[in-house]
N, C-alpha and C positions, 0 to 999 in steps of 0.2 A: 186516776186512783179509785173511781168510785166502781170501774167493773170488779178489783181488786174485791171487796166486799161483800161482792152479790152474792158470792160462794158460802159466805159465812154462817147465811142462818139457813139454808139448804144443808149445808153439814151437821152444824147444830139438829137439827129436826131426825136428821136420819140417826145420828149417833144417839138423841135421847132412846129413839124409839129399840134402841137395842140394837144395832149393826155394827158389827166390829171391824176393825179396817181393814180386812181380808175379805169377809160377807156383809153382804145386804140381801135385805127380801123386800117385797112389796107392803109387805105386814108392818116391818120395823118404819118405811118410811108412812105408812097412814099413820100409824099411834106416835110416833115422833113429830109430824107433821100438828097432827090437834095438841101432842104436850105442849110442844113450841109456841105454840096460837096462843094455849092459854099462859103458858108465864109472858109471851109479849104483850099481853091485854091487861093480865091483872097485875103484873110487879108494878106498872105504875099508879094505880089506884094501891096497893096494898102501901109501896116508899112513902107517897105522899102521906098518908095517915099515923108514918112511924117517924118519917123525919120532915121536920117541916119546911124544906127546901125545894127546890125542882132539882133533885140526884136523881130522877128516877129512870131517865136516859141514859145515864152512864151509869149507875148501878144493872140496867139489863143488859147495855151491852157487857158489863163485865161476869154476870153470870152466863151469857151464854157464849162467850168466848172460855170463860171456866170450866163448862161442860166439854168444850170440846175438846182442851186439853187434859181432860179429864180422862176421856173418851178414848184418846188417840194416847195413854200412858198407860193402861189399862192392860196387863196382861192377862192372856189367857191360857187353861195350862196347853192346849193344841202349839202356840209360839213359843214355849219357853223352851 
């Protein structure tokens, strides 16, 4: 199961950085790449401060599985 997920925050990263699922460039995956870095470093210093529980591993994975379905629903007028 776990190669199943390795994909995850590779997609994630490249989709933040603006890649649509027809294109990618080298560009979308660097700035996608440092987005991603930084919501996996800071959502859990920022959850912990707001909720005072340990959610903060499942609160990021569900933002960045959110982005990706985000990402991949995302029409553009070139697709429609």
């Amino acid at each position: 199961m776990a190669p199943f997920f390795m994909a995850l925050p590779a997609v994630s990263a490249i989709l933040i950085g603006g890649a649509s699922v027809n294109k990618a460039s080298i560009t979308n995956v660097v700035i996608g790449t440092f987005l991603f870095q930084g919501i996996v470093t800071m959502t859990p210093t920022v959850m912990n401060s707001l909720i005072k529980m340990d959610m903060s591993e499942v609160i990021r994975i569900i933002v960045s599985n959110g982005m990706i379905l985000y990402a991949l629903t995302r029409k553009t007028e070139a697709t429609r």
